[in-house]
One Martini backbone bead per residue (centre of mass of N, CA, C, O) as a GRO file, in nm:
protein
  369
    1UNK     BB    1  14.149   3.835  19.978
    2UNK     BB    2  14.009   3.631  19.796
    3UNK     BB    3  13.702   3.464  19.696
    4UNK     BB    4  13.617   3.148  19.619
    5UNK     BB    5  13.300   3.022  19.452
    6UNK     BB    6  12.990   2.795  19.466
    7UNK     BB    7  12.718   2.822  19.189
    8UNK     BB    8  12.491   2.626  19.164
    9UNK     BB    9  12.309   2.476  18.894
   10UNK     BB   10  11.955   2.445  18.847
   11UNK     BB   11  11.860   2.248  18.590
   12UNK     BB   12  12.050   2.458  18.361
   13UNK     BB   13  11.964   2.768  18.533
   14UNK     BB   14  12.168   3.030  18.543
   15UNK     BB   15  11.902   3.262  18.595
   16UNK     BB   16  11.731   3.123  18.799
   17UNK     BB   17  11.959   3.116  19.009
   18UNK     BB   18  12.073   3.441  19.036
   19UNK     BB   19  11.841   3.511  19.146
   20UNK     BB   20  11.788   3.333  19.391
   21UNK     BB   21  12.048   3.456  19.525
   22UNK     BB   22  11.942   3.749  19.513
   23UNK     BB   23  11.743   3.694  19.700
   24UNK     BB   24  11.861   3.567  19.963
   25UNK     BB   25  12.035   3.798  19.974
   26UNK     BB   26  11.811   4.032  20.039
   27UNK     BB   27  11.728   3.908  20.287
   28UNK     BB   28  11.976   3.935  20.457
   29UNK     BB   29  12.067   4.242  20.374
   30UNK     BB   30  11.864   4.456  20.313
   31UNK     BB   31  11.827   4.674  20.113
   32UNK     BB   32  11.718   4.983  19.939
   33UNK     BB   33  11.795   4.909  19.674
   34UNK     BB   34  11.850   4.850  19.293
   35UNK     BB   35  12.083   4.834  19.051
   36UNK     BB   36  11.933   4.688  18.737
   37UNK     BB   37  11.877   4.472  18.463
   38UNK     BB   38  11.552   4.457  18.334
   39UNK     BB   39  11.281   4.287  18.237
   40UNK     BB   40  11.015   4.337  18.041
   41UNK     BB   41  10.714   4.234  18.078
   42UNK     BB   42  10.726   4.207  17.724
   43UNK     BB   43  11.042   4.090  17.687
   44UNK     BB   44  11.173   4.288  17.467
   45UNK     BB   45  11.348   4.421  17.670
   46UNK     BB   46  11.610   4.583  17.845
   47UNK     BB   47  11.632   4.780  18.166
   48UNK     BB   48  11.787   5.005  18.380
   49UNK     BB   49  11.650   4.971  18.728
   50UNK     BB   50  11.535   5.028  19.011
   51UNK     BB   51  11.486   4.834  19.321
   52UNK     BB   52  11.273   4.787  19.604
   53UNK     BB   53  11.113   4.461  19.527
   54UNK     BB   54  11.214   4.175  19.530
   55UNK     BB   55  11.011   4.061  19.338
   56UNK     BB   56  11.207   4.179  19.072
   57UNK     BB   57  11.469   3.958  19.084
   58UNK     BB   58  11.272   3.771  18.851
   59UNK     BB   59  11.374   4.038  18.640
   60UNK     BB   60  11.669   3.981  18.600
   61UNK     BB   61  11.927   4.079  18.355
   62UNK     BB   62  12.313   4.023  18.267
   63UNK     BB   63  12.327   3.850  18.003
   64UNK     BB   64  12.211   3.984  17.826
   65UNK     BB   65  12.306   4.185  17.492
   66UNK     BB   66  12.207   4.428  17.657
   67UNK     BB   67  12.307   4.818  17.594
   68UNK     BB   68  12.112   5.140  17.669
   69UNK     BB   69  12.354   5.229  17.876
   70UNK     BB   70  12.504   5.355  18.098
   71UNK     BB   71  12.480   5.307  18.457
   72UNK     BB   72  12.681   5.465  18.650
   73UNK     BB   73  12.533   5.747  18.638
   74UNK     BB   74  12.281   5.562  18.843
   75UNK     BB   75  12.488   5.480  19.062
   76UNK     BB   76  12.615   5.770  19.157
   77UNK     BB   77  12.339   5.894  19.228
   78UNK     BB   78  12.214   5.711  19.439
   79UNK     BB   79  12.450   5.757  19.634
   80UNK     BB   80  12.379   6.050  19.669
   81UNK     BB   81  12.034   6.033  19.731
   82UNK     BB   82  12.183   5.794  19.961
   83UNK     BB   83  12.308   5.848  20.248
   84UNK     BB   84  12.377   5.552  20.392
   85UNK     BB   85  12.246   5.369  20.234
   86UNK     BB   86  12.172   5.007  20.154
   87UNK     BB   87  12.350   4.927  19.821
   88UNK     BB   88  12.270   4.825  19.504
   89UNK     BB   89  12.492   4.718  19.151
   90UNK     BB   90  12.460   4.586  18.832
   91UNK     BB   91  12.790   4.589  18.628
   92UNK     BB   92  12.949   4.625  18.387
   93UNK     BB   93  13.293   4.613  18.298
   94UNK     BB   94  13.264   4.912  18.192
   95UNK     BB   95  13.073   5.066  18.414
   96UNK     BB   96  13.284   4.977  18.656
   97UNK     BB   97  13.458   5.198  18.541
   98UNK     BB   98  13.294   5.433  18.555
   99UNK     BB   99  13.230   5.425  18.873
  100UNK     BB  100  13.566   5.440  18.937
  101UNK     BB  101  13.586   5.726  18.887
  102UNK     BB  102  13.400   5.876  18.957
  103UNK     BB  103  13.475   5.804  19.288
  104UNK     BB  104  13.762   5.933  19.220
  105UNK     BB  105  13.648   6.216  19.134
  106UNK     BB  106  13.521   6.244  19.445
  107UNK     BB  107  13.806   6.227  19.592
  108UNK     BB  108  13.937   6.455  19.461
  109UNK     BB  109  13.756   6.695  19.565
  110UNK     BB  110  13.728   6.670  19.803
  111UNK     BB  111  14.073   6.718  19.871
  112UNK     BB  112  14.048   7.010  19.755
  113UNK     BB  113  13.886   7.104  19.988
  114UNK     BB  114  13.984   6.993  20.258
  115UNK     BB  115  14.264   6.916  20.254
  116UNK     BB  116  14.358   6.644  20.142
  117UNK     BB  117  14.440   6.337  20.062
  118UNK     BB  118  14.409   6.138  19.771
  119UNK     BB  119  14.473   5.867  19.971
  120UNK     BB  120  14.231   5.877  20.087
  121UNK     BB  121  13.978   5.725  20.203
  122UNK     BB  122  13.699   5.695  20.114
  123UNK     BB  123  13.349   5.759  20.212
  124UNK     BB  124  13.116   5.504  20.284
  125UNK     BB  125  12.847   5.464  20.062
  126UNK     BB  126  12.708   5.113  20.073
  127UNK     BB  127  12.790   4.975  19.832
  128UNK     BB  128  12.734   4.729  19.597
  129UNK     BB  129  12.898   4.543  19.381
  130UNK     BB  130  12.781   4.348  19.098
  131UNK     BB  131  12.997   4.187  18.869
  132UNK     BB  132  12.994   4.122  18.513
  133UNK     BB  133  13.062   3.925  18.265
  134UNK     BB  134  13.139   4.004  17.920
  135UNK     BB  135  13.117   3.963  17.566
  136UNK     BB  136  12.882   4.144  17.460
  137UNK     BB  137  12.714   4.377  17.258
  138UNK     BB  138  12.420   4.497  17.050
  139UNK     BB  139  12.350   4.691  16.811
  140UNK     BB  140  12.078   4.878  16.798
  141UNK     BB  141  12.038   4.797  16.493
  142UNK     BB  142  12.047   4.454  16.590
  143UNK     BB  143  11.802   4.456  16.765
  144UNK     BB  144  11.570   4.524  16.583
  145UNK     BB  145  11.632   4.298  16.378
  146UNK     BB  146  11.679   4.038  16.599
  147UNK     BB  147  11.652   4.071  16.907
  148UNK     BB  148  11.343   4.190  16.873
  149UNK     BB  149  11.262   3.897  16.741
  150UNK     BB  150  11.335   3.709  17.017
  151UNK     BB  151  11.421   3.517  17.260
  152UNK     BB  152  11.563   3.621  17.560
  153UNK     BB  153  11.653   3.342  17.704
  154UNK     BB  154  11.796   3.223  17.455
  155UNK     BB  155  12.011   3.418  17.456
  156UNK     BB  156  12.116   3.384  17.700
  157UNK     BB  157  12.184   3.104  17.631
  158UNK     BB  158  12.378   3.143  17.467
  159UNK     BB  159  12.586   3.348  17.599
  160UNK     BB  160  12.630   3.140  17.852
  161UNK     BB  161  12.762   2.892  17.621
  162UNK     BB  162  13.006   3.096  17.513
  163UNK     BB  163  13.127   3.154  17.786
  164UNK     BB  164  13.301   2.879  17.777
  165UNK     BB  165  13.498   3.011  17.533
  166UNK     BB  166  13.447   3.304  17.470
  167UNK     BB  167  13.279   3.299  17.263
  168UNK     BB  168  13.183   3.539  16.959
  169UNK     BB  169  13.019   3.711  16.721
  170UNK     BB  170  13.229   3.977  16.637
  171UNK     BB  171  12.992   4.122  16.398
  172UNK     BB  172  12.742   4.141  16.651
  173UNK     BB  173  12.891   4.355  16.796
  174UNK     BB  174  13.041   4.619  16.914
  175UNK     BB  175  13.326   4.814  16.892
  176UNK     BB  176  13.380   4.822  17.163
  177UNK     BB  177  13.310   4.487  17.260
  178UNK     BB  178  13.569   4.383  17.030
  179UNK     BB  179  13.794   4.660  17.219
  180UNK     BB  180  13.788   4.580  17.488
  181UNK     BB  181  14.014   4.556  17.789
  182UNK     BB  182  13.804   4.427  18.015
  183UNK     BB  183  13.549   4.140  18.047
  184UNK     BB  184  13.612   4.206  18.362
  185UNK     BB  185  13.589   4.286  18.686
  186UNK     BB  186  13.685   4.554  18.860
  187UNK     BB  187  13.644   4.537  19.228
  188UNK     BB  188  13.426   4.411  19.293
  189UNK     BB  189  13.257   4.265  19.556
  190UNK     BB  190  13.116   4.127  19.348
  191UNK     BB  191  13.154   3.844  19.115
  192UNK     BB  192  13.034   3.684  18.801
  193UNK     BB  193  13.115   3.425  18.669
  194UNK     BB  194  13.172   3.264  18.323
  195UNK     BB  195  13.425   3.276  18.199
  196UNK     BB  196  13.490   2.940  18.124
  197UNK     BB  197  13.261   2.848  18.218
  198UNK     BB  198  12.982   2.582  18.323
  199UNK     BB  199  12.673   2.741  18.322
  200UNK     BB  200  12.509   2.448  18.378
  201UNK     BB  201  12.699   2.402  18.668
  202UNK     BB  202  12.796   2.701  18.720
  203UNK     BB  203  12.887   2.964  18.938
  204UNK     BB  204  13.107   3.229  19.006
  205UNK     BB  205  13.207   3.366  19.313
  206UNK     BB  206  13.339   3.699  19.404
  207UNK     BB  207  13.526   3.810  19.626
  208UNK     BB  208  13.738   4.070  19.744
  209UNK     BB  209  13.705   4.007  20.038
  210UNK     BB  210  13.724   3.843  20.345
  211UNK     BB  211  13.533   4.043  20.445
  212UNK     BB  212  13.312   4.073  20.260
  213UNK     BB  213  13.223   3.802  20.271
  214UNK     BB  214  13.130   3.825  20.500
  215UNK     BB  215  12.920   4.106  20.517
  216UNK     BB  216  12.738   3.926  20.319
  217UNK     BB  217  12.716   3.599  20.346
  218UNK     BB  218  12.814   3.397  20.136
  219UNK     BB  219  12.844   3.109  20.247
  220UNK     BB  220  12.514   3.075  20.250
  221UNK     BB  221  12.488   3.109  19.924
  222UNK     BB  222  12.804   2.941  19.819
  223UNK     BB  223  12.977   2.700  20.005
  224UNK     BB  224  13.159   2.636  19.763
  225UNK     BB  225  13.521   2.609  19.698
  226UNK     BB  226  13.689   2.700  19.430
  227UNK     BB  227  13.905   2.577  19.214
  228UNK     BB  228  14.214   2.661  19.087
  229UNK     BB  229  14.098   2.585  18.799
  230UNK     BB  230  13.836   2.746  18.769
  231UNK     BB  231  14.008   3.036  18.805
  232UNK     BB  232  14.236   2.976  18.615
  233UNK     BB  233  14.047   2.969  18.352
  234UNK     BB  234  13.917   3.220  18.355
  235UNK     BB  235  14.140   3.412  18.360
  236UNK     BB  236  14.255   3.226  18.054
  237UNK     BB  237  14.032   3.388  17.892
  238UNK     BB  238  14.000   3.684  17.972
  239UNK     BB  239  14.304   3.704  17.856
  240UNK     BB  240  14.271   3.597  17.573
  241UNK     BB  241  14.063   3.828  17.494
  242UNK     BB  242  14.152   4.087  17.531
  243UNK     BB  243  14.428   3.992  17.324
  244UNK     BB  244  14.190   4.002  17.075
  245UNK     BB  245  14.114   4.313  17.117
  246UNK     BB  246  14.356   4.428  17.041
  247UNK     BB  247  14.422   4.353  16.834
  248UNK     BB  248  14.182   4.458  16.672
  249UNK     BB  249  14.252   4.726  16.747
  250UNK     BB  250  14.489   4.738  16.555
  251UNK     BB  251  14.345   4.652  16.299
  252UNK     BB  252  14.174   4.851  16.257
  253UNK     BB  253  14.386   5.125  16.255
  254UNK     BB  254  14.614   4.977  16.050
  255UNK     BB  255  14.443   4.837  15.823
  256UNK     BB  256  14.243   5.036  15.680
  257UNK     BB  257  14.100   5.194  15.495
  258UNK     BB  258  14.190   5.496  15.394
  259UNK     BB  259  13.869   5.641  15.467
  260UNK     BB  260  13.957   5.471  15.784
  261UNK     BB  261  14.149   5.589  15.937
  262UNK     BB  262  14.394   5.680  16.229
  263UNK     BB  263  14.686   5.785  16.199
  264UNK     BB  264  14.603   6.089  16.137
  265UNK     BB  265  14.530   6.420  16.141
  266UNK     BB  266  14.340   6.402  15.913
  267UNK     BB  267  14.154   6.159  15.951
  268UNK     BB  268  14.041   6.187  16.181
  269UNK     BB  269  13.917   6.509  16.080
  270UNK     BB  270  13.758   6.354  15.846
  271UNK     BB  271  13.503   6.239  16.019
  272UNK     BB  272  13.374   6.541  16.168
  273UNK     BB  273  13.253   6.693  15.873
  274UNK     BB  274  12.921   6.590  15.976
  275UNK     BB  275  12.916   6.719  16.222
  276UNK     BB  276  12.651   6.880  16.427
  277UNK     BB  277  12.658   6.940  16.700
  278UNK     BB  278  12.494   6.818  16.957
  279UNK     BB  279  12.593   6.599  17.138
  280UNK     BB  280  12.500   6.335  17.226
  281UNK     BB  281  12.812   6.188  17.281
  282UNK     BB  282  12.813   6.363  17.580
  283UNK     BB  283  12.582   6.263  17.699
  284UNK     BB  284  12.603   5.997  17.742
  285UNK     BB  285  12.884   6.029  17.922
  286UNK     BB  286  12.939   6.019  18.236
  287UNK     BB  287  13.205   6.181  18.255
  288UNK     BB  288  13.108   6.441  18.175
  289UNK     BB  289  13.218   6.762  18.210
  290UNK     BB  290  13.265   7.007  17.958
  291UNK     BB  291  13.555   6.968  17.835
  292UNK     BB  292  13.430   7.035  17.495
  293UNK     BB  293  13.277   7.338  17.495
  294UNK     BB  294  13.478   7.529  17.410
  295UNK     BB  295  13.610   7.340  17.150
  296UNK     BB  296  13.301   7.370  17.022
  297UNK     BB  297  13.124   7.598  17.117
  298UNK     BB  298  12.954   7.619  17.405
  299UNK     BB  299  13.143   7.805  17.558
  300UNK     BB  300  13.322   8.037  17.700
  301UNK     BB  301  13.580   8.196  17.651
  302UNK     BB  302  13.831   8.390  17.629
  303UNK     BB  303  13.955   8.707  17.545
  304UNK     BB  304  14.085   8.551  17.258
  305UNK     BB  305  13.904   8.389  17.124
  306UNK     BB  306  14.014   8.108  17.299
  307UNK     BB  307  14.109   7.808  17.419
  308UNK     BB  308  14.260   7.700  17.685
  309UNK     BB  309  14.483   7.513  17.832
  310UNK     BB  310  14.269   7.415  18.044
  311UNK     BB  311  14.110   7.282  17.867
  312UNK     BB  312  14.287   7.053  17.751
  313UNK     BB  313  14.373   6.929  17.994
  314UNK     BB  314  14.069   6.817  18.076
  315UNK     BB  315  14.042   6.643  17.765
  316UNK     BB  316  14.268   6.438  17.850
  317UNK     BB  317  14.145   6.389  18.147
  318UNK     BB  318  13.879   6.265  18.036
  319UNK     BB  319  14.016   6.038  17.814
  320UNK     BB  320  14.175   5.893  18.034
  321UNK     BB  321  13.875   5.743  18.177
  322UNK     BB  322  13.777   5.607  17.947
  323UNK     BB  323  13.553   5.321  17.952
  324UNK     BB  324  13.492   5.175  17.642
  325UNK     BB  325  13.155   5.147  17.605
  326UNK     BB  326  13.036   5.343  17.325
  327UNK     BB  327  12.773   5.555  17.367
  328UNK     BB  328  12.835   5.752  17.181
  329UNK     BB  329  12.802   5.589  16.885
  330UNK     BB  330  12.514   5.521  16.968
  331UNK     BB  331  12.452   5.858  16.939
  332UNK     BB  332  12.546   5.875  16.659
  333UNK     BB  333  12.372   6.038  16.354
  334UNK     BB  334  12.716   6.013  16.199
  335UNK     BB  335  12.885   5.730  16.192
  336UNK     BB  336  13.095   5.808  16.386
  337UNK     BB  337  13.369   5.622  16.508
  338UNK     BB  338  13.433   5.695  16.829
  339UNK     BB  339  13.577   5.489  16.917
  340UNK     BB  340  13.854   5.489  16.769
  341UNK     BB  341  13.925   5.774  16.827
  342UNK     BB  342  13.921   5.735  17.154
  343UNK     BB  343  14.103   5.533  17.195
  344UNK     BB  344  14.343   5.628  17.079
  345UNK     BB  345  14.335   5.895  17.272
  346UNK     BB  346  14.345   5.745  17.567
  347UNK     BB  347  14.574   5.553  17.521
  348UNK     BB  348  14.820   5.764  17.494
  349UNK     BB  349  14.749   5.884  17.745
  350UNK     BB  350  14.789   5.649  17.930
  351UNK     BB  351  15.097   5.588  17.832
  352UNK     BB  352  15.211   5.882  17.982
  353UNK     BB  353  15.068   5.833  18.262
  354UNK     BB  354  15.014   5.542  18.388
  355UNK     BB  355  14.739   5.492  18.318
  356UNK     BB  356  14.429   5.279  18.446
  357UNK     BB  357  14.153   5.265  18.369
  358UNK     BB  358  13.947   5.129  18.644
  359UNK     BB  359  14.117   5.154  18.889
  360UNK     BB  360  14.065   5.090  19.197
  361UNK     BB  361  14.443   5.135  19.286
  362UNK     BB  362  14.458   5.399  19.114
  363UNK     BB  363  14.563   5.720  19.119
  364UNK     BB  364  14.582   6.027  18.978
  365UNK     BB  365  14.835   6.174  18.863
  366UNK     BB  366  14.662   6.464  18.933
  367UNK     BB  367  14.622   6.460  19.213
  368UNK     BB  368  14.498   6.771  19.342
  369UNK     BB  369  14.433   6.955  19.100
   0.00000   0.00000   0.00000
């Protein structure tokens, strides 16, 4: 069962408090490394990551809307790097949804190379997972023209005020968080409530369930227990936006003037026109393993020369896993609207296989294939 606690906010400095929090946390529990979002000496931007000296957590900040990279790949990294160690790992709810494909996609293989259940729970990594609710971030090209020409702080505050009411100027933020399918995280060991939140006088702290509560010593950190409304009203909220972005992405796949639609192959493949096939936006990708190699011309082909049937099948299967963080058209130099195009073939595919892209509990349909 869940925990809810509350983190009283000092002085109504939310950043100030939550760094307070991760110092306790880190002398209690002693990790060996952090990954987090850290600001950098002249805060100009903020950068992910890996923090050794705890005395670096009062540079950490997950509430900035700036995200210039998916870090789910940097943060299973960490943890193949370092087996048995105990690490921690800062993460927005798009990006935890891409961390817990990858654990589970390296649970599916281990599972077909051992011949055991892919329901055999996987082996404990000793990650620590702090997901942060997110409203969303801007675009690479908006941090240049406002966001870093202002003071970071500011933006945070603003931030963290927007986040009581889920409000946000959803013309400055990305297309992807925009049309986020969920902007909360799902399965975090620890969850930092904001949306919702009156970030002034509190944040919310959920642990995943009652034994990580004790094994983390949250109760010293956060003693006091939230109330069912307090804890209601954010669900209520960020149910409500989930609500907002869906709708959204409807009205743009479906309403867009005609040289903008995707509602049929003809529109989708005519986006592509432009595309020079660098590859920029499956670098981007934590999840991509070459799966449109063969069928980009990227890799050999069968004897037939032609992608085989198990190349689309693996493309399927990894559009069902993307968590629509749109890193893809962040590094797109042909403002092809990958985030529109990929979430359109995703939802469809997820939608065949009753799949839910980044759930903790749920095992991959193909699960041992």
């Amino acid at each position: 069962m869940q925990v809810n606690r509350i983190l009283d906010v000092q002085d109504g400095d939310a950043l100030g408090t939550l760094r307070g929090f991760l110092a306790e946390w880190w002398n209690s529990y002693q990790p060996e490394a952090m990954l987090a979002p850290v600001e950098q000496v002249e805060k100009s931007t903020v950068i992910v990551q890996v923090i050794e000296d705890p005395a670096d957590l009062g540079r950490v900040n997950p509430f900035v809307p700036i995200m210039l990279s998916n870090s789910a790949g940097q943060a299973n990294q960490l943890v193949q790097e370092h087996p048995g160690a105990r690490l921690a790992a800062m993460l927005r709810p798009c990006e935890l949804r891409t961390y817990t494909e990858l654990r589970k996609r390296e649970q599916n293989l281990r599972s077909r190379r051992e011949q055991t259940s892919p329901s055999q729970p996987a082996d404990e990594d000793h990650m620590v997972v702090f997901g942060v609710d997110c409203l969303g971030t801007y675009p690479i090209g908006e941090l240049r023209r406002n966001v870093y020409q202002q003071d970071l702080d500011r933006i945070t505050r603003d931030t963290l005020h927007n986040a009581a009411s889920g409000g946000f100027q959803t013309l400055h933020i990305r297309t992807a968080c925009q049309v986020c399918d969920w902007p909360a995280p799902w399965g975090a060991d620890v969850s930092v409530g904001t949306i919702g939140v009156d970030t002034e006088k509190y944040l919310l702290i959920l642990a995943r369930s009652e034994q990580r509560d004790q094994e983390l010593e949250l109760d010293k950190l956060a003693g006091r227990t939230a109330t069912e409304y307090q804890v209601s009203r954010r669900e209520t909220v960020v149910g409500a936006i989930a609500d907002a972005h869906a709708g959204m992405r409807r009205n743009m796949m479906t309403n867009a003037p005609g040289h903008m639609r995707f509602d049929d192959l003809g529109s989708m493949l005519a986006w592509f026109a432009s595309c020079s096939l660098c590859g920029n936006c499956l670098k981007a990708c934590p999840l991509y393993r070459g799966e449109l190699d063969s069928l980009a011309g990227l890799a050999d082909v069968n004897s037939a020369g032609q992608p085989s049937l198990a190349d689309l099948v693996q493309a399927s299967r990894w559009l069902a896993t993307c968590s629509g963080c749109g890193m893809c058209e962040e590094k797109c130099g042909r403002d092809v609207p990958l985030t529109l195009f990929i979430s359109a073939l995703s939802h469809r595919i997820r939608e065949e296989a009753h799949y839910i892209a980044g759930s903790p509990s749920q095992q991959y349909p193909w699960a041992g294939q």
